[in-house]
ZADO-1210 file (C-alpha; in nm, 4 decimals, padded with zeros to 6 digits):
<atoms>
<atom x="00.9152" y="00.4036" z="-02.0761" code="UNK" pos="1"/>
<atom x="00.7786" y="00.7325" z="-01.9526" code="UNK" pos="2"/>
<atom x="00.9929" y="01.0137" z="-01.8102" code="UNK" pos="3"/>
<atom x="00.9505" y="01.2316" z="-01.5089" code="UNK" pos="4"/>
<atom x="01.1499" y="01.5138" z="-01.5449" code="UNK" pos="5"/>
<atom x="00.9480" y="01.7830" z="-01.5478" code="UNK" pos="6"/>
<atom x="00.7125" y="01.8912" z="-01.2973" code="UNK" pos="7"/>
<atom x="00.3961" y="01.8440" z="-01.4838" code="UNK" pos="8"/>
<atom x="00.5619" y="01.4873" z="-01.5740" code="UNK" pos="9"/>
<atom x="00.5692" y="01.4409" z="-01.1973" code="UNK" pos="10"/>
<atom x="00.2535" y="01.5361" z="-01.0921" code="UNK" pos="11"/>
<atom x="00.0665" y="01.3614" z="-01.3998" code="UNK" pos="12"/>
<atom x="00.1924" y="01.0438" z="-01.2574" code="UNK" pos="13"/>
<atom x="00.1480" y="01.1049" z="-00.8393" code="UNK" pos="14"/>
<atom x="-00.1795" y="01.1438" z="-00.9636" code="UNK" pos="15"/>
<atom x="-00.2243" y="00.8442" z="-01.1479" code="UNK" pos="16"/>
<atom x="-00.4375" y="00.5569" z="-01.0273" code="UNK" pos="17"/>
<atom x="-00.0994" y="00.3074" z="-01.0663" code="UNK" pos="18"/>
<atom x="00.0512" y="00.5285" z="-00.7818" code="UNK" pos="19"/>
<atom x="-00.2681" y="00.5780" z="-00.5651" code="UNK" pos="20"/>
<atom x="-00.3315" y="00.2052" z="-00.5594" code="UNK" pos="21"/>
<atom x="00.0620" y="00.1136" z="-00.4911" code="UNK" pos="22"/>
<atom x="00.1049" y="00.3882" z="-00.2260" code="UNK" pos="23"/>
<atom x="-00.1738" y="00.2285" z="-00.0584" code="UNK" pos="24"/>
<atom x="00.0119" y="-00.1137" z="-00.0889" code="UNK" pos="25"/>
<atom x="00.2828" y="00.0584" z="00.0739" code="UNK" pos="26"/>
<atom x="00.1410" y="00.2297" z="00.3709" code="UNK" pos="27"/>
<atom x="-00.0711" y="-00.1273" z="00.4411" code="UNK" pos="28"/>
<atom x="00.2524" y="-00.2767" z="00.4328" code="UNK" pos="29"/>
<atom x="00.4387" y="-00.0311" z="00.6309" code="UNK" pos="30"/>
<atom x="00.1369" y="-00.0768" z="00.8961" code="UNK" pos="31"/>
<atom x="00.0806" y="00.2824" z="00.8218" code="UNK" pos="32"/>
<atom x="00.3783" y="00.3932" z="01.0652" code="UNK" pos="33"/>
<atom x="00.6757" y="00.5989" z="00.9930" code="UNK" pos="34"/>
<atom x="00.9866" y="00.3395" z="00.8924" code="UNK" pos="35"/>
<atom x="01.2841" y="00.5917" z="00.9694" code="UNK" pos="36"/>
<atom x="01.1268" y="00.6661" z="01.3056" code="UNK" pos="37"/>
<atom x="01.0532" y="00.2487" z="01.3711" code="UNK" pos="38"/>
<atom x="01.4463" y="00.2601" z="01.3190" code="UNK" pos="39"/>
<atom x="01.5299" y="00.4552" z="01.5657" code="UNK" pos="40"/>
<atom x="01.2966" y="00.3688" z="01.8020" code="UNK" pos="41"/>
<atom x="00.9912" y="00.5710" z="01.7734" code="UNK" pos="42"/>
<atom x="00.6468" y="00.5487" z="01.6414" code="UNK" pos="43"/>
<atom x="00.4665" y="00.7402" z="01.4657" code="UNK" pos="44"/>
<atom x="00.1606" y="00.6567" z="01.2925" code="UNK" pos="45"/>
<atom x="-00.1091" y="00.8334" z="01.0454" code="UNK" pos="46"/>
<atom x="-00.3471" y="01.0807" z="01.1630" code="UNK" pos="47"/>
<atom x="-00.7247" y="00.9760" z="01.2172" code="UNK" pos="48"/>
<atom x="-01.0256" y="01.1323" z="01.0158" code="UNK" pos="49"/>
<atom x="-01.2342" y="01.3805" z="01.2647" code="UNK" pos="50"/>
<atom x="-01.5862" y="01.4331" z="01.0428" code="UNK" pos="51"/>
<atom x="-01.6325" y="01.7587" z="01.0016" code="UNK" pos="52"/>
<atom x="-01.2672" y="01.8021" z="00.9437" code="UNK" pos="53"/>
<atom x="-01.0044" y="01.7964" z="00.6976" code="UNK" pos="54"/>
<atom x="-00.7499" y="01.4864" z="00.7668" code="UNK" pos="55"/>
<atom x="-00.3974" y="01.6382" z="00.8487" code="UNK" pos="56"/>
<atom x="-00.1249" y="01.4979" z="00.6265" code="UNK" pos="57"/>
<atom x="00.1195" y="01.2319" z="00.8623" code="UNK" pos="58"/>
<atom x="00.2508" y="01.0344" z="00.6892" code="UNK" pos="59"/>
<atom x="00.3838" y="00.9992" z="00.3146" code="UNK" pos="60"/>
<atom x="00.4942" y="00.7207" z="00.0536" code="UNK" pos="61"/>
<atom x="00.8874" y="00.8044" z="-00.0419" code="UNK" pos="62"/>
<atom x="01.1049" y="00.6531" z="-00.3540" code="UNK" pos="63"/>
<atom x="01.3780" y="00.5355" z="-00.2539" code="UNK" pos="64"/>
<atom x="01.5722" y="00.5980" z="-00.5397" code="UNK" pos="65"/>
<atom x="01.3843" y="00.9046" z="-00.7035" code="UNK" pos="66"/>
<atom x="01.2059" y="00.8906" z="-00.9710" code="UNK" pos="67"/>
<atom x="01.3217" y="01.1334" z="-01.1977" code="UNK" pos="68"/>
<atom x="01.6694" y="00.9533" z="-01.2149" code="UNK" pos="69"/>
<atom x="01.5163" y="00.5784" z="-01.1921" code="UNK" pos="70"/>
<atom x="01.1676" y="00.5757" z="-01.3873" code="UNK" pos="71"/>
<atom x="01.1776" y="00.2041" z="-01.4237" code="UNK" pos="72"/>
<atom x="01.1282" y="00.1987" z="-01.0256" code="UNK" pos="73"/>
<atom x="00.8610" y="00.4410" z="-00.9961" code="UNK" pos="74"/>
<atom x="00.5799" y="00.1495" z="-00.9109" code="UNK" pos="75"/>
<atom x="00.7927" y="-00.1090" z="-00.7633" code="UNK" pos="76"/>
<atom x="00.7019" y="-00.1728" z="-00.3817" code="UNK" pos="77"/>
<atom x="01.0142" y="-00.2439" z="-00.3077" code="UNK" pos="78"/>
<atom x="01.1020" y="00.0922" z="-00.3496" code="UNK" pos="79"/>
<atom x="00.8837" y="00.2705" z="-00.1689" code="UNK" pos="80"/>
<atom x="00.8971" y="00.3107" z="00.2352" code="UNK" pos="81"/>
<atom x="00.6268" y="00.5192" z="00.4518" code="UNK" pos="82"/>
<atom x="00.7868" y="00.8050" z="00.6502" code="UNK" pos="83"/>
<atom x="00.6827" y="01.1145" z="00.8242" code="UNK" pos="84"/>
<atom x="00.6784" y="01.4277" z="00.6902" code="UNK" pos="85"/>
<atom x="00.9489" y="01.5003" z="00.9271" code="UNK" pos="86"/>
<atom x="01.2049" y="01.2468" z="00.7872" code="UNK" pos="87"/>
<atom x="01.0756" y="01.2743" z="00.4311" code="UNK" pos="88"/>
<atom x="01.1517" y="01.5936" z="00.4337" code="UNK" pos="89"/>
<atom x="01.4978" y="01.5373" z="00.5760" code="UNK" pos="90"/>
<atom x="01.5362" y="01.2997" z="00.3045" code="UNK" pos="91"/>
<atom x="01.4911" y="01.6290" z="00.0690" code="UNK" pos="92"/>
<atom x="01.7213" y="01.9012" z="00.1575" code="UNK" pos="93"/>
<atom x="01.8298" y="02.0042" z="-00.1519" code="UNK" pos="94"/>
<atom x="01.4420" y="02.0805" z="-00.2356" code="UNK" pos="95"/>
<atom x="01.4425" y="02.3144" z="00.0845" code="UNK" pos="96"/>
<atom x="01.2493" y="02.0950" z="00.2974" code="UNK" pos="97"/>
<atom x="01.3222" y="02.0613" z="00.6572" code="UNK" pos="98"/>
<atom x="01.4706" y="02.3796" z="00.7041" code="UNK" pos="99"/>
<atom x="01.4187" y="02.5292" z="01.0035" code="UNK" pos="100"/>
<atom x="01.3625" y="02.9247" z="01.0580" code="UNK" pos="101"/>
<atom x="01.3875" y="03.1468" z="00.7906" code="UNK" pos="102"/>
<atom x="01.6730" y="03.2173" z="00.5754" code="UNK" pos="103"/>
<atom x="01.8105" y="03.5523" z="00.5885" code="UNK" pos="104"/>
<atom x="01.7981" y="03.7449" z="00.1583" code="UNK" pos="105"/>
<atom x="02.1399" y="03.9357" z="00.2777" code="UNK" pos="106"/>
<atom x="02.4350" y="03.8856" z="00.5405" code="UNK" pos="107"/>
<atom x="02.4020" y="04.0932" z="00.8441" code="UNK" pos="108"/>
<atom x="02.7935" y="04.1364" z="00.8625" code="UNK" pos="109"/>
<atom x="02.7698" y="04.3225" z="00.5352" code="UNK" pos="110"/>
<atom x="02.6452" y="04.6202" z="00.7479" code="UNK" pos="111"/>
</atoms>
């Protein structure tokens, strides 16, 4: 069973064509809307290709349970939900997404 621990572990297999075909699966299935914002009422859906123009990134395909800690789930469907790069990257705090502002290198009550 392979590993992901690493990061070039991680990025040899979310560019594999196991994961590019399943994430597809996913976002078909997930009618290519956001699932955390369908929960709480919302919608939001992927951006549309302009020619000319480089598609902006809406939406992306999340692991439930990650991937690094359960490899044997890494291409199981059932694992995988669509969200917004707004709630995905709530879903992440601990990798410093979704932090908003800038952190400060020192505290100002120091001086």
């Amino acid at each position: 069973m392979a590993e992901y621990k690493t990061m070039e572990q991680k990025k040899k297999f979310y560019r594999s064509g196991g994961w590019e075909q399943l994430r597809l699966e996913a976002l078909k299935r997930d009618n290519y809307e956001c699932q955390e914002c369908k929960r709480q009422g919302m919608v939001h859906v992927d951006s549309l290709k302009v020619d000319g123009q480089r598609k902006s990134i809406e939406l992306n395909v999340h692991h439930k349970y990650e991937i690094e800690h359960h490899p044997k789930l890494a291409l199981v469907l059932d694992n995988l939900e669509t969200l917004c790069l707004s709630c995905h990257n709530k879903m992440h705090p601990e990798k410093g997404f979704g932090k908003k502002g800038k952190q400060t290198k020192w505290n100002d009550e120091m001086w």
